[in-house]
Backbone as ProteinMPNN parsed JSONL, in Angstrom:
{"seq_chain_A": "XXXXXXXXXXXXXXXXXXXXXXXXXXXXXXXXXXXXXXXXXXXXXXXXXXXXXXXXXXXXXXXXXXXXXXXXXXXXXXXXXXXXXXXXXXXXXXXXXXXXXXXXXXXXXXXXXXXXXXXXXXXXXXXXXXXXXXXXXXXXXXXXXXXXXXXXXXXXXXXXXXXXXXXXXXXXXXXXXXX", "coords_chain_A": {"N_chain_A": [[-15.798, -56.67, 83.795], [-17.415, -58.211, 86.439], [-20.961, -57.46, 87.6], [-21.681, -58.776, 89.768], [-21.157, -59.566, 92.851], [-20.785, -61.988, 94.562], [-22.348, -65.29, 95.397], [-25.472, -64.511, 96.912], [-27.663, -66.219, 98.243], [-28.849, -69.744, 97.418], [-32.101, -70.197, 97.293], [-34.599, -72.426, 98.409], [-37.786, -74.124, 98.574], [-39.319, -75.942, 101.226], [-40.582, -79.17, 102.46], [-40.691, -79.7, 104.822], [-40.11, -78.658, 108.049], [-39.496, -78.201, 110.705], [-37.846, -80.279, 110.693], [-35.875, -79.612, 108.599], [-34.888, -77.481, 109.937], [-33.655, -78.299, 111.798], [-31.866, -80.254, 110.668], [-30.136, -78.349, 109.334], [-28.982, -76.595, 111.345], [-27.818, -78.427, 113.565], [-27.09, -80.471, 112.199], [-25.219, -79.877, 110.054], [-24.095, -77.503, 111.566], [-24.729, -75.082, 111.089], [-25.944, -71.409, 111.801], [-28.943, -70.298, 112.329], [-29.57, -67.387, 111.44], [-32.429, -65.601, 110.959], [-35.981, -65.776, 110.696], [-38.918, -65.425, 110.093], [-41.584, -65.01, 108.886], [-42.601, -65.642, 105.539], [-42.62, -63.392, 103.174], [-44.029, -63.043, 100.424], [-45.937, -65.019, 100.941], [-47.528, -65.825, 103.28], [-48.668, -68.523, 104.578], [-45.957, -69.684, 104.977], [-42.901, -70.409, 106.421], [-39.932, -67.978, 106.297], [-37.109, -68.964, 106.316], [-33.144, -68.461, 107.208], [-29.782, -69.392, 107.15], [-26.912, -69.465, 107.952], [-23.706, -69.889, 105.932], [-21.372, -69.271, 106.165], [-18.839, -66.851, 105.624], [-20.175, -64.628, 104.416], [-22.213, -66.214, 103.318], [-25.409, -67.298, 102.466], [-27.974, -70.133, 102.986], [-31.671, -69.66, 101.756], [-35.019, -70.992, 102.875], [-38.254, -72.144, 102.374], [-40.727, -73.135, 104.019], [-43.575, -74.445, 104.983], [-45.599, -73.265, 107.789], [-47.468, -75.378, 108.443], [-46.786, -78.395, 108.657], [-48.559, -80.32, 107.945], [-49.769, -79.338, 106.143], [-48.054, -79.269, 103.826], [-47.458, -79.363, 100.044], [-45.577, -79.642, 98.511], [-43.317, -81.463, 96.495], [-40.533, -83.493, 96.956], [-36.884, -82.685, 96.189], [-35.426, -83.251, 93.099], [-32.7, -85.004, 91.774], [-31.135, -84.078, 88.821], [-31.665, -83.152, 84.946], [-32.934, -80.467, 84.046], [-33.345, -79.564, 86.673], [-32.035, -78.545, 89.902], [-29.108, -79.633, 90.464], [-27.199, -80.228, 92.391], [-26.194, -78.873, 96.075], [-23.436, -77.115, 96.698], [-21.001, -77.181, 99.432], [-18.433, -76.1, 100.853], [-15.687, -77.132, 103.076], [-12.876, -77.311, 105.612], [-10.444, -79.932, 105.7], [-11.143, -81.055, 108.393], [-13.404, -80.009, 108.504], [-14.737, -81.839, 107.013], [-14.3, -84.23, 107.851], [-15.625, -84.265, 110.009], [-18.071, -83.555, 109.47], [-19.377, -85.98, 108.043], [-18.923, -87.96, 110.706], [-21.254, -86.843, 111.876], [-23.543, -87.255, 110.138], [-23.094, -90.01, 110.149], [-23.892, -90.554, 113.211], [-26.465, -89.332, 112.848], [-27.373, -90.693, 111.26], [-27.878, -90.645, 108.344], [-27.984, -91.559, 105.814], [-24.592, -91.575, 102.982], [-22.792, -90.775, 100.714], [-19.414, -91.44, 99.157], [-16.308, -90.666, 101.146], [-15.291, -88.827, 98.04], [-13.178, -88.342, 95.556], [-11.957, -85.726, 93.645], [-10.356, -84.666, 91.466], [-8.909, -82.247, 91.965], [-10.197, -81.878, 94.724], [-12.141, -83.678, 97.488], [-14.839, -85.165, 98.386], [-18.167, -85.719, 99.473], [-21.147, -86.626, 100.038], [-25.152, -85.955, 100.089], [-28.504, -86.271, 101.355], [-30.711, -83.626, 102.328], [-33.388, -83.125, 104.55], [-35.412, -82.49, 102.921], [-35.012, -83.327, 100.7], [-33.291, -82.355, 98.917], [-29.914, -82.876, 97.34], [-26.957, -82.911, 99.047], [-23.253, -81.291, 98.315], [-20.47, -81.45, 100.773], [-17.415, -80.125, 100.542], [-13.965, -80.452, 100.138], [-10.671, -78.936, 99.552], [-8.139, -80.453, 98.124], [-5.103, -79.497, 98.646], [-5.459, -76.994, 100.171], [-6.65, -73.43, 99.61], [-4.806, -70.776, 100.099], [-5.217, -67.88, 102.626], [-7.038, -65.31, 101.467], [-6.391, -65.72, 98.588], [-7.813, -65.698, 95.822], [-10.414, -67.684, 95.099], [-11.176, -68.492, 92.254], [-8.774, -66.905, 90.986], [-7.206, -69.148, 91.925], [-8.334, -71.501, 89.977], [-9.172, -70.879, 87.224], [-6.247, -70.428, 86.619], [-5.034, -73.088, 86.856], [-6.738, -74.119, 85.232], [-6.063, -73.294, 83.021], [-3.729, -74.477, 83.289], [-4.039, -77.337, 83.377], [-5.213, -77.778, 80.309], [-2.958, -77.226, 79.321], [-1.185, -79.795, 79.198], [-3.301, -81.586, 78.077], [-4.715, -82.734, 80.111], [-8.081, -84.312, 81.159], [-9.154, -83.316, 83.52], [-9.327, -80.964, 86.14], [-6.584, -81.341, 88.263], [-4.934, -82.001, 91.853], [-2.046, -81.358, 91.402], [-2.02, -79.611, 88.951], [-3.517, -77.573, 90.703], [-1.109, -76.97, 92.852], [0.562, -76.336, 91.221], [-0.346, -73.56, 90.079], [-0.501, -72.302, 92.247], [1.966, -71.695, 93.125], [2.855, -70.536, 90.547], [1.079, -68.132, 90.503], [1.009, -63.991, 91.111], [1.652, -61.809, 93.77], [0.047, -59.967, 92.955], [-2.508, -61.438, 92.364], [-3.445, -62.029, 94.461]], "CA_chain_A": [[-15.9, -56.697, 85.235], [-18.718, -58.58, 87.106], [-21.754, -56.588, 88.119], [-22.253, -59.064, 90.944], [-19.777, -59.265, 94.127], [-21.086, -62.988, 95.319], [-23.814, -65.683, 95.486], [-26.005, -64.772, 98.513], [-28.273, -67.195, 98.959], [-30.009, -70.051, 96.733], [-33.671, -70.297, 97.735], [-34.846, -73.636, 98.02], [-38.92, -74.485, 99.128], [-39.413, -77.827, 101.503], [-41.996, -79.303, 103.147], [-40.074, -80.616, 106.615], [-40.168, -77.427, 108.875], [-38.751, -78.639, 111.952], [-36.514, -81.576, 109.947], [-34.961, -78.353, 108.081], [-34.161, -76.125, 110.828], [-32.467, -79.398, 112.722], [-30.757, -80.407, 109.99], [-29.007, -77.082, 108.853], [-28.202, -76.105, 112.485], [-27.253, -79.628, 114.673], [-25.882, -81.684, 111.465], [-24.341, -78.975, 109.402], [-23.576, -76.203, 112.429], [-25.009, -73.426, 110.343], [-27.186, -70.305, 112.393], [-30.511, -69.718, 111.573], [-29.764, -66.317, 111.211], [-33.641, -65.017, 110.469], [-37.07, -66.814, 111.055], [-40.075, -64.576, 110.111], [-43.344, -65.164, 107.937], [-42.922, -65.394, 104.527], [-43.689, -62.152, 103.086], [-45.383, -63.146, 99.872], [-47.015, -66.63, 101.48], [-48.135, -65.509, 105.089], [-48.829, -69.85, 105.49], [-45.156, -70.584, 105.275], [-41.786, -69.059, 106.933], [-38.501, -67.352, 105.608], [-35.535, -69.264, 106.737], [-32.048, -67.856, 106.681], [-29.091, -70.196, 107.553], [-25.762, -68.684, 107.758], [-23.331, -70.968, 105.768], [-19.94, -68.911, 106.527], [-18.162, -65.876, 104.901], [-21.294, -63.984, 104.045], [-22.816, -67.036, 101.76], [-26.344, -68.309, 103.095], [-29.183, -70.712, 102.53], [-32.455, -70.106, 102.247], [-35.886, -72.035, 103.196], [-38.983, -71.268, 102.297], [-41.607, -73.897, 104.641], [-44.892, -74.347, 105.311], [-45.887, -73.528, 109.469], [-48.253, -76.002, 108.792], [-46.289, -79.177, 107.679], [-49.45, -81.487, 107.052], [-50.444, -79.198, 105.019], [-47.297, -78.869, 102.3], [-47.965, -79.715, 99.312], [-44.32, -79.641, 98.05], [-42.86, -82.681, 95.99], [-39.444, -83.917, 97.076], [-36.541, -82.527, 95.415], [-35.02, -84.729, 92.307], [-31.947, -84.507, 90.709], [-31.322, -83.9, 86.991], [-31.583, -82.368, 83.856], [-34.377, -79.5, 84.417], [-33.661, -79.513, 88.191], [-30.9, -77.954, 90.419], [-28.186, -81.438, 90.794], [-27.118, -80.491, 94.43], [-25.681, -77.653, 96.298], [-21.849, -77.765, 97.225], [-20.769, -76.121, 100.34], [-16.943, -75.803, 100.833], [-15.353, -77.204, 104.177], [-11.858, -77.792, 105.566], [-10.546, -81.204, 105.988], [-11.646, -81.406, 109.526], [-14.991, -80.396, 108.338], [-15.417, -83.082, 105.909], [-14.852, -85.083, 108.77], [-16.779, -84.115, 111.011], [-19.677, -83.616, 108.774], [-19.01, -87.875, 108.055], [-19.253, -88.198, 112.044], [-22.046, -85.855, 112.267], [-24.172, -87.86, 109.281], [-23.556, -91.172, 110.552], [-24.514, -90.886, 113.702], [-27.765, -89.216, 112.76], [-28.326, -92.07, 110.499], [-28.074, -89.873, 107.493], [-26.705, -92.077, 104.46], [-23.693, -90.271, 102.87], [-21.636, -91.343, 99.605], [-18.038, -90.885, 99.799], [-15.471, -89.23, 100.168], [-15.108, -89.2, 96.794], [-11.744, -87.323, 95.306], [-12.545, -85.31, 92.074], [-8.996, -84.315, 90.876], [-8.45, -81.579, 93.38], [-11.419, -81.708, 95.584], [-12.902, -84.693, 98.155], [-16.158, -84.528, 98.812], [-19.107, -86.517, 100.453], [-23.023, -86.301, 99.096], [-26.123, -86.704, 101.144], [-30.088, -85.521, 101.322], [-31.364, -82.89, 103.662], [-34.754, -83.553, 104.934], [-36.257, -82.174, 101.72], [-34.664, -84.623, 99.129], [-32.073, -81.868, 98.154], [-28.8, -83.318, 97.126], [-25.58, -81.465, 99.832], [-21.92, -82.318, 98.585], [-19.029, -80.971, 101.206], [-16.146, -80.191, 99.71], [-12.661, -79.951, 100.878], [-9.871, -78.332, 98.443], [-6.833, -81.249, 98.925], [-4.56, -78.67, 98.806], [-6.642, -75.546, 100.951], [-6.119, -72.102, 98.907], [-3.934, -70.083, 101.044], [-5.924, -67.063, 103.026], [-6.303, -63.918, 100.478], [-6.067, -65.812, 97.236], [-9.21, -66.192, 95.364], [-10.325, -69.336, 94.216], [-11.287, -68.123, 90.893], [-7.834, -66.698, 90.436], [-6.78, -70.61, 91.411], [-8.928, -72.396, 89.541], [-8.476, -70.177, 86.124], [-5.047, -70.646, 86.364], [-5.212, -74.686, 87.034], [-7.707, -74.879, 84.279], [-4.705, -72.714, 81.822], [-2.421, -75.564, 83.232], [-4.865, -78.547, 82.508], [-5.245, -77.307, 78.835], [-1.834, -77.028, 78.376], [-1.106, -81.05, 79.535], [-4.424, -82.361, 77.721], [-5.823, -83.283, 81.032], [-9.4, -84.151, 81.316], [-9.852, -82.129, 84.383], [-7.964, -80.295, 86.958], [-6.133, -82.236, 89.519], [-4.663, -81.154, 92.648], [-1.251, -81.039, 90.772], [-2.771, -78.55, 89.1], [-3.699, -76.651, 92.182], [-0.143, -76.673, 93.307], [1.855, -75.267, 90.553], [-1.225, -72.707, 90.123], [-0.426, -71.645, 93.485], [3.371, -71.543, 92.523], [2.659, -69.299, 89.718], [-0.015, -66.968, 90.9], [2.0, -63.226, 91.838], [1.001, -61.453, 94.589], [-1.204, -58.828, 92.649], [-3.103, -61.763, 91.727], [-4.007, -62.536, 95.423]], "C_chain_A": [[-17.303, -57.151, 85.621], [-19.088, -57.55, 87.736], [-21.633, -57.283, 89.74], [-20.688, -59.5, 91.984], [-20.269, -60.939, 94.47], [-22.338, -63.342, 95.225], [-24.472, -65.278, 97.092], [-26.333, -65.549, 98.839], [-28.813, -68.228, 97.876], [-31.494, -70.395, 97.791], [-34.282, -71.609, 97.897], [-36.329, -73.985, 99.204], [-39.059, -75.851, 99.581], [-40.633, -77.943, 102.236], [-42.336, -79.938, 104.614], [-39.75, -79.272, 107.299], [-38.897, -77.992, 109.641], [-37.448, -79.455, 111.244], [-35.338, -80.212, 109.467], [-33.96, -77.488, 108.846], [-33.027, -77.212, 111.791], [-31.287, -79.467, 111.981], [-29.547, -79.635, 109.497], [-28.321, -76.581, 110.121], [-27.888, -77.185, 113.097], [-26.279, -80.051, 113.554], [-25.036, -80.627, 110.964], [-23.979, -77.823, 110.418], [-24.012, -74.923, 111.973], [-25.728, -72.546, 111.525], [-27.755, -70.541, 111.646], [-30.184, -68.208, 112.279], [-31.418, -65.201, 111.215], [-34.394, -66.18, 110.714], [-37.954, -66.016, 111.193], [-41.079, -65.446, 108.755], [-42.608, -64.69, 106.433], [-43.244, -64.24, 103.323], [-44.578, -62.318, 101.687], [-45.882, -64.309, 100.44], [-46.962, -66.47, 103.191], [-48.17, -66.624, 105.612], [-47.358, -70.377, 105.546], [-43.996, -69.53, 105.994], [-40.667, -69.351, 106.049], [-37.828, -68.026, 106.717], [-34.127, -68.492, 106.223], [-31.055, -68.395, 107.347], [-27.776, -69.699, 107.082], [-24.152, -69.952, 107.08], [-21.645, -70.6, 106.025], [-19.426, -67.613, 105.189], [-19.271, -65.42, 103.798], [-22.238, -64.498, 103.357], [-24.2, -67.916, 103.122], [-27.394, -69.263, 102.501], [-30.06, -70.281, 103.0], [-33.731, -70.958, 101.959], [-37.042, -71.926, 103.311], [-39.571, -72.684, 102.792], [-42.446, -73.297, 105.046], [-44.669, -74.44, 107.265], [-46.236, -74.047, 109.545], [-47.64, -77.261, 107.992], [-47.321, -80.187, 107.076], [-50.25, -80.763, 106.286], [-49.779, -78.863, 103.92], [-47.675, -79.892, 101.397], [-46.498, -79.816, 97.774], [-43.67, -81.073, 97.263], [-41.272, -82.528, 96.734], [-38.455, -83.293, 95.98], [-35.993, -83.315, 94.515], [-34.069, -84.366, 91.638], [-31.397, -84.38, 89.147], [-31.768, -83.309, 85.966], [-32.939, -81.793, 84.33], [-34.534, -79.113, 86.047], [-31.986, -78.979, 88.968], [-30.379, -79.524, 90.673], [-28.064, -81.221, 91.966], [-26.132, -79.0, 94.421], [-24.708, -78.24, 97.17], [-21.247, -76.601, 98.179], [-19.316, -76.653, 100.553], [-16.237, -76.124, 102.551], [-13.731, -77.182, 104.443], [-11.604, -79.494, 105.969], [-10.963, -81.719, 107.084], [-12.984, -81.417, 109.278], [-15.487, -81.648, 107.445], [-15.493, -84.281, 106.954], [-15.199, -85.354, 109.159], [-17.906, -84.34, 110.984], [-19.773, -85.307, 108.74], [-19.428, -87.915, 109.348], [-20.586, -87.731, 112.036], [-23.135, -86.763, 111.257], [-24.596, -89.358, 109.817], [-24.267, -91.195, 111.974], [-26.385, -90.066, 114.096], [-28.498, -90.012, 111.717], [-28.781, -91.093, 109.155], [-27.068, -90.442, 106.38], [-26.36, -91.388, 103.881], [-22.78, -91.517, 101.476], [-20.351, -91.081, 99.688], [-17.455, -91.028, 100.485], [-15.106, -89.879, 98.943], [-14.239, -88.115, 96.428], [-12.081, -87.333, 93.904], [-11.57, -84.385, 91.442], [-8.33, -83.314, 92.107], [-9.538, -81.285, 94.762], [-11.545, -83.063, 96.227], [-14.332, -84.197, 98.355], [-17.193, -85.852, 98.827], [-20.775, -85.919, 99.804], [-24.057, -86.966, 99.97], [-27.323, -85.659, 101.135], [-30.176, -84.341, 102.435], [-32.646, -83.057, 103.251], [-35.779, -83.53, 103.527], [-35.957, -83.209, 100.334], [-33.782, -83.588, 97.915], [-30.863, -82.354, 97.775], [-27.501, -82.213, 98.159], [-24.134, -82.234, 99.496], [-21.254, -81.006, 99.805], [-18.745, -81.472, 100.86], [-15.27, -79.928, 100.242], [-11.644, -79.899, 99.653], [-8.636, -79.903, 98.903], [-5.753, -80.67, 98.944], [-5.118, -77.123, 98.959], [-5.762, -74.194, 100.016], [-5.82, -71.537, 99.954], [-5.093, -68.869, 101.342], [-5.412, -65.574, 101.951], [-5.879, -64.012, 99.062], [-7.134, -66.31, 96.418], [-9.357, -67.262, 95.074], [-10.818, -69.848, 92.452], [-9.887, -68.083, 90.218], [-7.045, -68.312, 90.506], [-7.286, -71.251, 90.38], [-9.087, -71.886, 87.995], [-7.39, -70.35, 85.67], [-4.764, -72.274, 86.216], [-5.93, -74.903, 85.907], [-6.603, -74.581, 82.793], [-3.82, -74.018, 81.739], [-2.657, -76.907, 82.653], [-5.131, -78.616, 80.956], [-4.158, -77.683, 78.536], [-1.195, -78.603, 78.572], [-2.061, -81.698, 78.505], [-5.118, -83.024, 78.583], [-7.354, -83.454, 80.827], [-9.943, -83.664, 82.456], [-8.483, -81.812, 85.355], [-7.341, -81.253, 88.426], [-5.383, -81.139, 90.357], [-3.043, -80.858, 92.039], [-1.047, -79.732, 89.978], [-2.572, -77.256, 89.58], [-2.659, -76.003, 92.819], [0.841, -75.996, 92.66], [1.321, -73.559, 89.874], [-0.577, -71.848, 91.385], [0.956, -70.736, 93.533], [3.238, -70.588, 91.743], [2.099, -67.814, 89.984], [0.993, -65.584, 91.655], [0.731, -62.731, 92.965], [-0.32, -60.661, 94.2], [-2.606, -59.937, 92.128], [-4.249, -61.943, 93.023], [-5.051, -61.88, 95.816]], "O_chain_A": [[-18.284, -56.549, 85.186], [-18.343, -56.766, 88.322], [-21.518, -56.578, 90.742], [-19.51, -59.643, 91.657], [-19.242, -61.078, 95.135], [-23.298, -62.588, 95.061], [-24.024, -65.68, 98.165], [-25.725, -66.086, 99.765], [-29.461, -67.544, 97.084], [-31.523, -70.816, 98.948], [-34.568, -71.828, 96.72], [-36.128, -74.095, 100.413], [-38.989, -76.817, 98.822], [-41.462, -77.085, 102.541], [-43.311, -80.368, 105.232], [-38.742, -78.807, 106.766], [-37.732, -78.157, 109.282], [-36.264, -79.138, 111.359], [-34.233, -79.998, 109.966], [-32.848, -77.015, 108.609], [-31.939, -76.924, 112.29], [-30.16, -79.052, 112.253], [-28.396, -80.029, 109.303], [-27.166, -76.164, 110.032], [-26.953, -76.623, 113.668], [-25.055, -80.063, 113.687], [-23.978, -80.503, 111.582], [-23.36, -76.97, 109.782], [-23.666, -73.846, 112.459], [-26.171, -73.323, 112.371], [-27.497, -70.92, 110.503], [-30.491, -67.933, 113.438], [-31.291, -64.014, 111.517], [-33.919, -67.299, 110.907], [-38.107, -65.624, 112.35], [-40.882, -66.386, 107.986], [-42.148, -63.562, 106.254], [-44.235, -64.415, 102.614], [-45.712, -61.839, 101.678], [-46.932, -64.316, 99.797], [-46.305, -67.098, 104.021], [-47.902, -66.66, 106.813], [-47.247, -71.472, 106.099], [-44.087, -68.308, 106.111], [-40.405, -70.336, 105.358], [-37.969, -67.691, 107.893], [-34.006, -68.016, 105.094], [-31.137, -67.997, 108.509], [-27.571, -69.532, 105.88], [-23.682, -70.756, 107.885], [-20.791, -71.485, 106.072], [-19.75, -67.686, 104.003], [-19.265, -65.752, 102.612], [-23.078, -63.805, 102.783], [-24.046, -68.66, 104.091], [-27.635, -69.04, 101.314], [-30.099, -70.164, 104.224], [-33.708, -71.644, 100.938], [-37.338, -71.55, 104.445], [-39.09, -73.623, 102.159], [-42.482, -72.124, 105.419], [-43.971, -75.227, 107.904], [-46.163, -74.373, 110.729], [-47.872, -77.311, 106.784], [-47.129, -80.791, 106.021], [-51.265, -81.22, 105.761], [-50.367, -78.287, 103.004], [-48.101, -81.004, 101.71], [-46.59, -79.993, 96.559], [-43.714, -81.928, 98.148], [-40.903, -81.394, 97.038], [-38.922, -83.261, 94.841], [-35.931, -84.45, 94.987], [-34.251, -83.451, 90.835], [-31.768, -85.404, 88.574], [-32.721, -82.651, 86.383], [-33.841, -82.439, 84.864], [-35.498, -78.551, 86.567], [-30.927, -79.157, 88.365], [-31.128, -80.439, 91.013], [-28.714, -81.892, 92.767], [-25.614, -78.338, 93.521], [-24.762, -79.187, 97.955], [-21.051, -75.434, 97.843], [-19.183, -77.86, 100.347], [-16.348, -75.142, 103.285], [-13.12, -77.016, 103.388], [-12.496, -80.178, 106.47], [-11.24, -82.917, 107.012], [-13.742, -82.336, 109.587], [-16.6, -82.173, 107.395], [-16.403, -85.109, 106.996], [-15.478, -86.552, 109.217], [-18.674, -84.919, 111.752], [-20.405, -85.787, 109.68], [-20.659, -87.911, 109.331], [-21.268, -88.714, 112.324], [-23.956, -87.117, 112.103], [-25.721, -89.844, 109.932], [-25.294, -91.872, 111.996], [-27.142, -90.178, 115.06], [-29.686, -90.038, 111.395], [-29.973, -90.835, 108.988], [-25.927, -90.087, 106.084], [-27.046, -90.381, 103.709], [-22.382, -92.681, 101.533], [-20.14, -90.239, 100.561], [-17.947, -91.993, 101.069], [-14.737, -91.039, 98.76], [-14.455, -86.998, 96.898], [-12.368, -88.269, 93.158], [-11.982, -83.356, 90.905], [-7.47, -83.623, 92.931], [-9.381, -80.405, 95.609], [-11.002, -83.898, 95.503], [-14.761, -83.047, 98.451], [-16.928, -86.877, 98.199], [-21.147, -84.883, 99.253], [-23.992, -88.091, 100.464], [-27.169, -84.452, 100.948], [-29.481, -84.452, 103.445], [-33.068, -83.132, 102.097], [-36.646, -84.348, 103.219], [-36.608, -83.602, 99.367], [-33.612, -83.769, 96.709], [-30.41, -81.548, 98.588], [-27.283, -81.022, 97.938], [-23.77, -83.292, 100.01], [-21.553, -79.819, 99.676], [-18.976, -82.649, 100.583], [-15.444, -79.031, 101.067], [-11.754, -80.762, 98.783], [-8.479, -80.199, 100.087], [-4.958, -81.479, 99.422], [-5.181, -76.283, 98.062], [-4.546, -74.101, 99.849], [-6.565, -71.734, 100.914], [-5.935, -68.746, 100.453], [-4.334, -65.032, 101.712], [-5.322, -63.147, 98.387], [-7.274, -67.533, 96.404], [-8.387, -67.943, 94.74], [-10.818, -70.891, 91.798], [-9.596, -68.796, 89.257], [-6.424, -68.75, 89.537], [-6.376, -71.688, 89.676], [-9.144, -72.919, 87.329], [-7.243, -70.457, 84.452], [-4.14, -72.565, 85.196], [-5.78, -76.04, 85.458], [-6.408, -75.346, 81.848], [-3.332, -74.538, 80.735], [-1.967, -77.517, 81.835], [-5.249, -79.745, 80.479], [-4.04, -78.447, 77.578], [-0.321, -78.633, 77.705], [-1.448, -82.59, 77.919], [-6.005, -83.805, 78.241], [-7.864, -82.52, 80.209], [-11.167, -83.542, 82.512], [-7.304, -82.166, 85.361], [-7.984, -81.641, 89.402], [-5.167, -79.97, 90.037], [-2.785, -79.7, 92.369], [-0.156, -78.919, 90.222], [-1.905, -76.286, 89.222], [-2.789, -74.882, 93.311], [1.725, -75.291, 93.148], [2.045, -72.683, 89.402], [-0.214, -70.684, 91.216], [1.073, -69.549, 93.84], [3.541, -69.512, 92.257], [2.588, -66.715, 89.724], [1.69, -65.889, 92.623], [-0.459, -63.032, 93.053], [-1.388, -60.646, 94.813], [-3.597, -59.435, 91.597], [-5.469, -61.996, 92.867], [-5.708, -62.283, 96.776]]}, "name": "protein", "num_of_chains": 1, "seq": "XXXXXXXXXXXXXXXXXXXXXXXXXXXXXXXXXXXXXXXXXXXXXXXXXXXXXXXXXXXXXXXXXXXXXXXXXXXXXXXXXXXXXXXXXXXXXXXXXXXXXXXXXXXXXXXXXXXXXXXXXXXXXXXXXXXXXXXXXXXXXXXXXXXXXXXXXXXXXXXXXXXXXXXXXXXXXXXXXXX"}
């Protein structure tokens, strides 16, 4: 049995104050939940960006942006690749609308057996995919207990990864006690 119940937050230090707090609340819709001082670094502030169903980001910036001293983030081996936030198909859309017309180049949608999903910077040079399930897990059914079961089914085919096919006879299978 897992000790831990859920990711809260990853942490991630930038060096665009203002760019940050736009970008997570106008393009992505998130709250800024919190906005206090730092408590070990008094020169920068604690961000806290509410990303939905108790899961947040946060943002550790300098008050003083000409004076960060922060590198850009980069992706690859030794470095976090990108952080994947979970939408429905309207959101993937939206987010697309919401990207282009802030002039925010965006890769995608790109379909990754049972998933779509879209890739693009925030101010800091983080990597963000949304993701949309192409068949949405029903309300009340984990996505562990899907995606466990889909990975049993992919094994047993010789797939090289899980498709939304998959997803659907996963769903089919799964009893209620599993939900």
């Amino acid at each position: 049995m897992s000790l831990t119940l859920r990711i809260s937050h990853p942490a991630f230090s930038g060096a665009k104050n203002a760019e940050t707090i736009r970008f997570y609340t106008e393009i992505l819709g998130m709250e800024l939940v919190l906005r206090q001082d730092n408590l070990d670094y008094p020169s920068e502030e604690h961000l806290f960006f509410a990303a939905g169903n108790d899961n947040f980001i946060a943002y550790f910036v300098p008050k003083d942006e000409a004076a960060a001293t922060y590198e850009p983030a980069r992706s690859g081996s030794g470095w976090m690749d990108h952080l994947a936030l979970d939408v429905d198909s309207g959101g993937l859309e939206e987010g697309m609308r919401r990207l282009e017309r802030a002039g925010i180049p965006c890769e995608g949608p790109v379909d990754r057996g049972y998933e779509r999903s879209i890739y693009f910077k925030d101010p800091n040079g983080v990597t963000i995919e949304l993701l949309c399930w192409l068949t949405p897990p029903p309300a009340g059914l984990a996505q562990a207990a899907i995606i466990r079961r889909a990975q049993a089914l992919r094994e047993a085919r010789g797939g090289a990864y899980i498709t939304d096919e998959d997803v659907r006879a996963a769903l089919l299978e799964l009893s209620p006690s599993e939900r």
